[in-house]
C-alpha positions as CSV (number, residue, x, y, z in Angstrom):
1,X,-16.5,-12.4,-5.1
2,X,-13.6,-10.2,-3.8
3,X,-10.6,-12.3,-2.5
4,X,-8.9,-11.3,0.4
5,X,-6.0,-13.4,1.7
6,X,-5.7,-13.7,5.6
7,X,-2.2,-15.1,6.4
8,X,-2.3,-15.5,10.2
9,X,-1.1,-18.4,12.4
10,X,-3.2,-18.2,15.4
11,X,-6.3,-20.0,14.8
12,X,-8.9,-18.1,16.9
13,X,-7.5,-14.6,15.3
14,X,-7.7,-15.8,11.4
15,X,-11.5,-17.3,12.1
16,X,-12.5,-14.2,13.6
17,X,-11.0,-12.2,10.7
18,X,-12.6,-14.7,8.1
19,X,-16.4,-14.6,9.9
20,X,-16.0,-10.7,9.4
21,X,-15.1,-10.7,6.0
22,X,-17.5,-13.1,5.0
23,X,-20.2,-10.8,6.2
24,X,-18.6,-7.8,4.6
25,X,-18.8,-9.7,1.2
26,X,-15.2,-11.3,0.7
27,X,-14.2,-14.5,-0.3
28,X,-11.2,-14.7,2.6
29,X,-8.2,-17.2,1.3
30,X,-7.1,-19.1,4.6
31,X,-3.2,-19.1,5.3
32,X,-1.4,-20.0,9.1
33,X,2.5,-19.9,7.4
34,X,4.3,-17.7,4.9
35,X,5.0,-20.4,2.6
36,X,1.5,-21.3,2.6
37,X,0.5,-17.5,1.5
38,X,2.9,-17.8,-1.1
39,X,1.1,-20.8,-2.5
40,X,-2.5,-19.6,-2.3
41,X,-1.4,-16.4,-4.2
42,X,-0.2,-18.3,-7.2
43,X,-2.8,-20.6,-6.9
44,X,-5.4,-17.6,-6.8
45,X,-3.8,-14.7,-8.9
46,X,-6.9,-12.9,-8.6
47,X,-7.0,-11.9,-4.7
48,X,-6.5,-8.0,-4.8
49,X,-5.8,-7.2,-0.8
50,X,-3.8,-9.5,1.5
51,X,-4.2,-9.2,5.2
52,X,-0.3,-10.1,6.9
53,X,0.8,-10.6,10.4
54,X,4.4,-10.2,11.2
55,X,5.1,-13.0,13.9
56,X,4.9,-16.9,12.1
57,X,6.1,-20.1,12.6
58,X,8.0,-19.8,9.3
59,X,9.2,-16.6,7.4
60,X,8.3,-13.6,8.7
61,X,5.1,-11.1,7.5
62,X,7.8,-8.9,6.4
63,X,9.7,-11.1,4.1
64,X,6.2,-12.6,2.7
65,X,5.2,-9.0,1.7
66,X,9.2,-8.3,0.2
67,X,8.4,-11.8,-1.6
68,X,5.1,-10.4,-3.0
69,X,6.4,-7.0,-4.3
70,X,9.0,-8.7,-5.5
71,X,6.3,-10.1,-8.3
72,X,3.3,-7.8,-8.1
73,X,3.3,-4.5,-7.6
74,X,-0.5,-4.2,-7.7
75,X,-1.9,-6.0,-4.5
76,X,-2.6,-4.4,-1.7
77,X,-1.0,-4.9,1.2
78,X,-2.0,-5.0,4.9
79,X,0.2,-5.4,8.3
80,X,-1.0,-6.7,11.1
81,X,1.2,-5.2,13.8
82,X,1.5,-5.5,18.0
83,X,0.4,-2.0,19.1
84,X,3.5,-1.4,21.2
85,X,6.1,-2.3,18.1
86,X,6.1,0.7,16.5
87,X,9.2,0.0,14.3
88,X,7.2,-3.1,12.9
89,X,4.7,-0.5,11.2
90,X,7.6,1.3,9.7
91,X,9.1,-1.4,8.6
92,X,6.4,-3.1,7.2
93,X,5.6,-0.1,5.1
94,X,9.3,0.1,4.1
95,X,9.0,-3.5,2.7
96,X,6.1,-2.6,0.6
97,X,2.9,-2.9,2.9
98,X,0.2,0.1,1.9
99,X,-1.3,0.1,5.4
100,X,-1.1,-1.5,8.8
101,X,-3.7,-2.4,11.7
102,X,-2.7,-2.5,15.0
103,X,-3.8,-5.4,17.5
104,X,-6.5,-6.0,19.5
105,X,-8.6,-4.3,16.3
106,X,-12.2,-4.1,15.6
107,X,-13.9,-6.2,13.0
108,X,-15.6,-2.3,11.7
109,X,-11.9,-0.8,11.7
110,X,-10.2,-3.5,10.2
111,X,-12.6,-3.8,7.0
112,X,-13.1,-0.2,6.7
113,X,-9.3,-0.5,5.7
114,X,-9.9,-3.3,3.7
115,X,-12.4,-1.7,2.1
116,X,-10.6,1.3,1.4
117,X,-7.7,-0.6,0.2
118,X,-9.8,-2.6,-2.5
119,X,-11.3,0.4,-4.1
120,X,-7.9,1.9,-4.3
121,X,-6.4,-1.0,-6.2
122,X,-9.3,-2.4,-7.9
123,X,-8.5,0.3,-11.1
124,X,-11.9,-0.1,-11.5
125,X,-12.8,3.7,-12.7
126,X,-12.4,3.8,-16.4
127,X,-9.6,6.4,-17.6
128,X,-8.6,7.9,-20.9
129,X,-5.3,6.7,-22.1
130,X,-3.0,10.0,-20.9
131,X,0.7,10.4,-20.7
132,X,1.7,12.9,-18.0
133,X,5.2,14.2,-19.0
134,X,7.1,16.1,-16.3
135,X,11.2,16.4,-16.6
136,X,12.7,13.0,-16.4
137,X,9.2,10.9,-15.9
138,X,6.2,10.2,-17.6
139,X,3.1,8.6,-16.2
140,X,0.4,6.7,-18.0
141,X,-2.8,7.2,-16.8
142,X,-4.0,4.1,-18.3
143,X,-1.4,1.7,-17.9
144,X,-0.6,2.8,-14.1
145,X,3.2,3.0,-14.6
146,X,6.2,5.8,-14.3
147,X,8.8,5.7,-16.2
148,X,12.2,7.9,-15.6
149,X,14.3,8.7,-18.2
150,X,12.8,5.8,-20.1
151,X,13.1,3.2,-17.6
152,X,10.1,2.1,-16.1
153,X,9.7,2.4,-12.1
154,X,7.4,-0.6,-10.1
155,X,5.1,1.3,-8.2
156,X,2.4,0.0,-5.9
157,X,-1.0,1.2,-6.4
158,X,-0.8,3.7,-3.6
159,X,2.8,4.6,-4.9
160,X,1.1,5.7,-8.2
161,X,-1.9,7.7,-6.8
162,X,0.4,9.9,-5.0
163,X,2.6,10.1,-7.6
164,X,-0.6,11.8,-9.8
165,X,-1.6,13.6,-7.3
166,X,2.4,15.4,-7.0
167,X,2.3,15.6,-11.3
168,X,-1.4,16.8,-11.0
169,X,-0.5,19.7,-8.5
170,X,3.5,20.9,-9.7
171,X,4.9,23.5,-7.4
172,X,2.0,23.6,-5.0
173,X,2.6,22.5,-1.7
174,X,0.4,19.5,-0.4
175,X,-0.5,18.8,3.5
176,X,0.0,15.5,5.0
177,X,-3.7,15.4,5.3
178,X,-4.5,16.3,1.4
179,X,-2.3,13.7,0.3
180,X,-3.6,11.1,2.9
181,X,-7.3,12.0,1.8
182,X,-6.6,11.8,-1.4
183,X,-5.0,8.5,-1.5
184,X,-6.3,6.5,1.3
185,X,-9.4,8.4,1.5
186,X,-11.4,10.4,3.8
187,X,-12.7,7.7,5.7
188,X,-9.0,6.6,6.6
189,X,-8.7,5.2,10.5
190,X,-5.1,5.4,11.1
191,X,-2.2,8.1,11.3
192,X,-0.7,10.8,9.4
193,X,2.6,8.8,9.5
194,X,2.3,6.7,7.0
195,X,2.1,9.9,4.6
196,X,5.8,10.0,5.5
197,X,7.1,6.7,5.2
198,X,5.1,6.3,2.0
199,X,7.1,9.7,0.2
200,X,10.0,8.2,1.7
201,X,9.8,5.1,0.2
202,X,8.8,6.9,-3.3
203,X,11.9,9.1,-3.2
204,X,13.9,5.9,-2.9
205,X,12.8,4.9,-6.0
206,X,12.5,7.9,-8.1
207,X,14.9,10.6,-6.8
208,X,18.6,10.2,-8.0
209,X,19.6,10.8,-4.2
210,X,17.0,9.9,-1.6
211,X,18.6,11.6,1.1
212,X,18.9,15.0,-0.8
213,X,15.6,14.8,-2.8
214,X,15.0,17.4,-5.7
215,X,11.8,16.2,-7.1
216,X,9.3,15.7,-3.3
217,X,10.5,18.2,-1.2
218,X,9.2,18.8,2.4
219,X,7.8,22.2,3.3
220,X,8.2,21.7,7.1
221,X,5.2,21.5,9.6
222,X,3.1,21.1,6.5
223,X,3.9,18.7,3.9
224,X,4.9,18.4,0.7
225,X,5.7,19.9,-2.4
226,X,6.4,18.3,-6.5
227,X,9.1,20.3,-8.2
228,X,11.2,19.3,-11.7
């Protein structure tokens, strides 16, 4: 069964969340605190997506998902955020979320993402062990990682697809929408942003000045561009 963990404090939300997921397939894992996510991810190591809402009586969704990246690079990760915050979508990406679903949602949008989100970091296609080698980094196809100058770089799962998709395609510039296809697949709901805050996040960890990057450059009004 395919464990999703639903961290959500209001009652009547996280039962309507859990019905749907039951019906889509998923095992949900039940959580109404931060502390009590926490517990019910080391308790069930397994669970590939989690479903967070910012706004608890504890911690915050954002420190939950800092605290999760913080150990595993791998889950997926899904923000629940108000429709009229859009700084909390920003920042919850920023902290390490892979997507975000605005409130009031619908039970089809919300596991279309969850959906999406599994098969992205279920690594369940097999793959030929492969080291791509481009200046500084190297990425192993079958290990998932990136390394820089010999030092290895924690990626998330949708970190690393769009990393192979930049090493795949050197010097050829890449639309938001290629790179969102791509990586969060055709069938993605939400916005072209989170192309953006995603490279931006990337170029924090891999570019020797973030705010001057050499290696993902932007070809403005279209997108991007991997250069060594």
């Amino acid at each position: 069964m395919k464990k999703v963990l639903v961290l959500e404090d209001e009652a009547s939300i996280r039962s309507f969340v859990v019905i749907n997921l039951r019906r889509s397939g998923y095992e949900p894992i039940e959580a109404g605190t931060g502390a009590e996510a926490l517990e019910q991810l080391r308790r069930n190591p397994d669970i590939k997506v989690a479903l967070l809402d910012i706004m608890l009586p504890d911690i915050d969704g954002f420190e939950v998902c800092r605290q999760i990246r913080a150990s595993d690079t791998k889950i997926g990760i899904i923000m629940l955020t108000a429709r009229t915050q859009e700084m909390d979508k920003v920042t919850g990406l920023m902290t390490g979320a892979d997507d975000y679903v605005t409130k009031p949602f619908s039970p089809t949008e919300l596991t279309a993402r969850i959906d999406a989100l599994y098969r992205r970091v279920g690594g369940d296609e097999p793959v030929d062990a492969f080291e791509m080698t481009q200046g500084p980094f190297v990425l192993n196809t079958r290990n998932r990682t990136l390394e820089k100058n010999g030092e290895r770089i924690k990626l998330t799962q949708l970190e690393y697809a769009i990393m192979k998709m930049f090493m795949d395609n050197p010097g050829r510039a890449l639309s938001r929408e290629d790179i969102l296809n791509a990586v969060w697949g055709r069938d993605y709901f939400g916005e072209l942003k989170i192309v953006d805050v995603n490279i931006r996040r990337l170029r924090i960890k891999i570019e020797d000045d973030s705010t001057n990057p050499t290696y993902i450059t932007t070809v403005w009004g279209y997108g991007y561009k991997w250069g060594i």
